[in-house]
C-alpha positions, 0 to 999 in steps of 0.5 A: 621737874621738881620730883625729878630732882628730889629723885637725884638728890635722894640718889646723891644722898644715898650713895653718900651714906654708903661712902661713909658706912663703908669699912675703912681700916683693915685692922676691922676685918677677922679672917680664920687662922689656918693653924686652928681656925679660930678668929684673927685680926687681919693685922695681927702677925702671929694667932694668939691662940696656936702662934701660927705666922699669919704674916711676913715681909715681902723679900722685895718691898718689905711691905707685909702680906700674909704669909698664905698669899704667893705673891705680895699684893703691894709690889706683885713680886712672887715669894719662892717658897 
């Protein structure tokens, strides 16, 4: 009984740790430039290297997305491009 219990708290605990390991912010995550390839911050609005947009306002909510994607991820209006 005792060993099963120790099992679930060390289950419990381990799906905690995860929780907190977990990448919270975006401005962490690098993606790929389409103009040059290099590294960019997924924030960032423009590459510094080539000065390619990597993001615009949404036409209908005014919330940003990337400039690649066809349709905003926040409103799910579509960009007429």
């Amino acid at each position: 009984m005792i060993f099963l219990l120790l099992v679930i708290l060390a289950l419990l605990l381990l799906e905690i740790q995860d929780e907190f390991n977990r990448p919270t912010a975006v401005e962490n995550i690098v993606v790929e430039c389409p103009g040059c390839g290099k590294e960019v911050d997924l924030d960032w609005i423009a590459c510094p290297h080539c000065l390619q947009r990597l993001r615009e306002n949404c036409t209908h909510c005014e919330n940003r997305k990337m400039i690649s994607h066809h349709f905003c991820t926040v409103c799910g209006s579509t960009t007429s491009r």
